[in-house]
SEBA-943961 format. One record per residue (C-alpha): residue number from 0; residue in one letter; x, y, z. Coordinates in steps of 0.02 Angstrom, whole numbers. Example, Ala and Ser with C-alpha at 12.3 -4.5 7.8 and 13.67 -1.06 7.14 Angstrom:
REM SEBA-943961
n 0	res A	X 615	Y -225	Z 390
n 1	res S	X 684	Y -53	Z 357
END
This chain:
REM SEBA-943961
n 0	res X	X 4124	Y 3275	Z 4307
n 1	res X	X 3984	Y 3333	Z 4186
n 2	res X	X 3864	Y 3501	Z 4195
n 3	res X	X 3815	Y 3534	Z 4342
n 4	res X	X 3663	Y 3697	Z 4360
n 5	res X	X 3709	Y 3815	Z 4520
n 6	res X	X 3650	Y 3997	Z 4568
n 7	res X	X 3750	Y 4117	Z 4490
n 8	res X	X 3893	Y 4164	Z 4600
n 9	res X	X 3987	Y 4367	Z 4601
n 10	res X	X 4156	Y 4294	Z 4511
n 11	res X	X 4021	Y 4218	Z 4369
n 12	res X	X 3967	Y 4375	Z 4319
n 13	res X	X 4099	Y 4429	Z 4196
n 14	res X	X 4087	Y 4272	Z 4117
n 15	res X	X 3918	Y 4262	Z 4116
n 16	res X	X 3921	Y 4417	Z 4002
n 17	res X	X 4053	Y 4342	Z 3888
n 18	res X	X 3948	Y 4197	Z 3859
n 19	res X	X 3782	Y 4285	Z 3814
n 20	res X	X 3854	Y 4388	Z 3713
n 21	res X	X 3926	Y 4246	Z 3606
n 22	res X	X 3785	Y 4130	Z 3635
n 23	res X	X 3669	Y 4273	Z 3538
n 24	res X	X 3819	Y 4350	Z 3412
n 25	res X	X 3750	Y 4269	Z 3256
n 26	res X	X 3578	Y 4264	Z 3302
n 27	res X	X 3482	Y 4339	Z 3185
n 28	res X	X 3326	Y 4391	Z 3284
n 29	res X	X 3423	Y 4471	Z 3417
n 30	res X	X 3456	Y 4626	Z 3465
n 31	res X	X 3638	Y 4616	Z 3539
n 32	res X	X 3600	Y 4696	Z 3703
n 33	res X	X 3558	Y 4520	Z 3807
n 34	res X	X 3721	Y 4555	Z 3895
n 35	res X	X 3683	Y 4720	Z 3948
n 36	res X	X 3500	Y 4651	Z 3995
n 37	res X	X 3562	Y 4517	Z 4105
n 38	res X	X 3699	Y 4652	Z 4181
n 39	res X	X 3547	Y 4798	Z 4203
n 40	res X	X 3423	Y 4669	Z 4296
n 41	res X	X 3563	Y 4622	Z 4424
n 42	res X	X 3611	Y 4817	Z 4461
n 43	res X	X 3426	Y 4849	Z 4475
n 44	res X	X 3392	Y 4693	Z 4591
n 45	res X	X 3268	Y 4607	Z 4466
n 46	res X	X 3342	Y 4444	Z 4436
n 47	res X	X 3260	Y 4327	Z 4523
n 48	res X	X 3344	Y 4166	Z 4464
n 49	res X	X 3511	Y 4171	Z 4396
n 50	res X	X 3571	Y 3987	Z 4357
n 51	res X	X 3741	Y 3948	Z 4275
n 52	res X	X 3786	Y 3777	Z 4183
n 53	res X	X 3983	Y 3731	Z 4242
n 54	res X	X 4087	Y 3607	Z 4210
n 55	res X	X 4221	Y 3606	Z 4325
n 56	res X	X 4263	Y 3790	Z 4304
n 57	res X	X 4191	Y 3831	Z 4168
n 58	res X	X 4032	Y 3922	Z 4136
n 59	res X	X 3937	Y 3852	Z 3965
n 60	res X	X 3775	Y 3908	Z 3988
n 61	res X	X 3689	Y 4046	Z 4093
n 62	res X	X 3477	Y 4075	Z 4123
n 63	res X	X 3399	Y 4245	Z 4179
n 64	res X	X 3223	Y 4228	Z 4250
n 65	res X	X 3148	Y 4420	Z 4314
n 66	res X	X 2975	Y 4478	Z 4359
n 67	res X	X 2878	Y 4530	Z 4226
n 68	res X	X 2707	Y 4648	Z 4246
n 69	res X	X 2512	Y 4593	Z 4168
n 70	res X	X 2380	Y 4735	Z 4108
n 71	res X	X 2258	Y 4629	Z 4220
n 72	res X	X 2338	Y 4637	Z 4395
n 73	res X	X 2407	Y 4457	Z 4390
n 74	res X	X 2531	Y 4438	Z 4501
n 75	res X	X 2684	Y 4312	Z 4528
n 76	res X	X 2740	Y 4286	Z 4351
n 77	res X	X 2898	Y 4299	Z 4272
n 78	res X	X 2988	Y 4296	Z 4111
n 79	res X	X 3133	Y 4173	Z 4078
n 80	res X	X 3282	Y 4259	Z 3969
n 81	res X	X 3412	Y 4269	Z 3912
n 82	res X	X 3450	Y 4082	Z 3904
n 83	res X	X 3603	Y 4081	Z 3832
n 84	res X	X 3725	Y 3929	Z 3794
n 85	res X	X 3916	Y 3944	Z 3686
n 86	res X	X 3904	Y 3919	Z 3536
n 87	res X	X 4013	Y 3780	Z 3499
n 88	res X	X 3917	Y 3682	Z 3654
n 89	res X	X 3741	Y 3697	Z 3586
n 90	res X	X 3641	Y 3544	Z 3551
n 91	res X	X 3715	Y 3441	Z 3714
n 92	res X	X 3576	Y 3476	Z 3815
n 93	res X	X 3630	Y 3617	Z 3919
n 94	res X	X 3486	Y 3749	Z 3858
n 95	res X	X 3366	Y 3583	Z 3918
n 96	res X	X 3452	Y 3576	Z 4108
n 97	res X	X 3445	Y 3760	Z 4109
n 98	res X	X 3264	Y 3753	Z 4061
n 99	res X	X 3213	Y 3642	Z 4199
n 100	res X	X 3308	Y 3681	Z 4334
n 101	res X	X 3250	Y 3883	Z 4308
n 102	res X	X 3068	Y 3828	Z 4297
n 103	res X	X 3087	Y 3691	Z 4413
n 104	res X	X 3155	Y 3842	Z 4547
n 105	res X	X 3023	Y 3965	Z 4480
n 106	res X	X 2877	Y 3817	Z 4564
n 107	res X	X 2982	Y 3835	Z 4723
n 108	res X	X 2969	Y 3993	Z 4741
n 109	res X	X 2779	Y 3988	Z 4701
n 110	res X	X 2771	Y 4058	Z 4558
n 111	res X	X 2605	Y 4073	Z 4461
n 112	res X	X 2689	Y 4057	Z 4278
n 113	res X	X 2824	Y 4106	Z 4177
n 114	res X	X 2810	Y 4164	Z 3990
n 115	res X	X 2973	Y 4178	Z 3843
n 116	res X	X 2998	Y 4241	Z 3696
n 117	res X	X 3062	Y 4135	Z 3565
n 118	res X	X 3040	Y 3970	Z 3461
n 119	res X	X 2884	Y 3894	Z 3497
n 120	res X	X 2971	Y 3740	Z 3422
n 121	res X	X 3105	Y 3737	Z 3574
n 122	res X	X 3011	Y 3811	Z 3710
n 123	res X	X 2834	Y 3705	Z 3668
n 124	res X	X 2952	Y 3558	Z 3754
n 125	res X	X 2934	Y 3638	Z 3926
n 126	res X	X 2749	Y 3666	Z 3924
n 127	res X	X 2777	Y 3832	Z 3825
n 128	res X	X 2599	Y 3890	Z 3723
n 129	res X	X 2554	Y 4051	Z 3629
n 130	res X	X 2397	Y 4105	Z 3709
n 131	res X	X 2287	Y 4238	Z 3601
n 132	res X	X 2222	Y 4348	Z 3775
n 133	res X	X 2423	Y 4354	Z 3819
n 134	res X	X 2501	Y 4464	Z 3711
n 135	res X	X 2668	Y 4558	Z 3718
n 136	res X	X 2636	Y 4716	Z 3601
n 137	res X	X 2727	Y 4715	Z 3445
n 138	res X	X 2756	Y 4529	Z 3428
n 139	res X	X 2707	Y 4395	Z 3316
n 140	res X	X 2582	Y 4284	Z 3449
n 141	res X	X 2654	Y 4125	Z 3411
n 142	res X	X 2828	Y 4164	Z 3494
n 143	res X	X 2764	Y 4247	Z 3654
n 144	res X	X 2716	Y 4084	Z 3749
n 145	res X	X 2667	Y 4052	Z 3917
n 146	res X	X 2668	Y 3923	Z 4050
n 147	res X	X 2580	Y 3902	Z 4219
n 148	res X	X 2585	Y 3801	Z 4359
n 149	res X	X 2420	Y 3770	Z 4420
n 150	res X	X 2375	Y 3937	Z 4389
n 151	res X	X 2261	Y 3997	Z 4263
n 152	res X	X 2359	Y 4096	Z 4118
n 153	res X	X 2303	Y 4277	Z 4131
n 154	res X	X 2218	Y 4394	Z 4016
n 155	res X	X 2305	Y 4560	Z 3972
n 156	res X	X 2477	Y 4621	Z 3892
n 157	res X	X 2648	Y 4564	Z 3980
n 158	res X	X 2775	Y 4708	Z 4003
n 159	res X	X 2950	Y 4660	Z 4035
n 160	res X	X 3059	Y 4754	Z 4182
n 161	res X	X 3147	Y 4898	Z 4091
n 162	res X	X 3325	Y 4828	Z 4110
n 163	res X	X 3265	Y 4752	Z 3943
n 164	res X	X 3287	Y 4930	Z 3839
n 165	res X	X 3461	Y 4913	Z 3904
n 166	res X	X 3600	Y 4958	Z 3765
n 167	res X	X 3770	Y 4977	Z 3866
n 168	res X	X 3847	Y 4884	Z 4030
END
């Protein structure tokens, strides 16, 4: 049958916390919690697209897209994370389906942009850039990217919804 991408459905969600946390468990640049991030910005109402990979029952990948806030006033723009995939199923493509399908809803819901944090190497294939007048404090510049879609990228510091400090379920 092959991956199919769907909106996250209330019987994913246990699963969908199983597989983050083992899509991240030997990442080095993480901070364990993406889990508890993904869990925080549904109980809080901020995830605006939540998109599962299956195959047939199965869920092998998961993207979180939420709002995210600009110094300037810019409005409609979101960050995309966790993207998470299992482990033994990376490199088939699934992150890449995710990828488009999340930014591909974030257009139809007329969004002005969408900006990650991660490897500009990956991300750069989806119209990802670093851009030096958007910054998210603390970070090296060249893996806080942003994309937009036919909007001008704004000016000013991104600030992430705080289900993002999240440490527990």
């Amino acid at each position: 049958m092959g991956i199919h991408i769907r909106n996250e459905q209330a019987a994913d969600v246990d699963a969908i916390a199983r597989l983050t946390e083992a899509a991240f468990r030997s990442e080095p640049h993480s901070s364990h919690t993406e889990q508890f991030i993904v869990n925080a910005l549904r109980r809080d109402g901020q995830l605006t697209v939540s998109l599962v990979a299956a195959e047939d029952d199965d869920i092998v990948g998961h993207v979180a897209i939420s709002p995210v806030t600009i110094s300037s006033g810019a409005s409609a723009w979101y960050g995309l994370g966790p993207i998470s995939v299992l482990p033994e199923r990376q490199g088939q493509g699934i992150g890449t389906k995710l990828m488009k399908a999340a930014l591909g809803e974030l257009q139809r819901l007329g969004s002005a942009g969408c900006v990650v944090l991660g490897n500009p190497a990956y991300y750069g294939r989806f119209g990802f850039k670093a851009h030096a007048r958007l910054v998210l404090p603390g970070v090296p510049q060249e893996y806080f990217q942003a994309v937009a879609f036919g909007a001008e990228i704004p000016v000013g510091e991104v600030r992430y919804q705080q289900a993002f400090d999240a440490k527990l379920s």
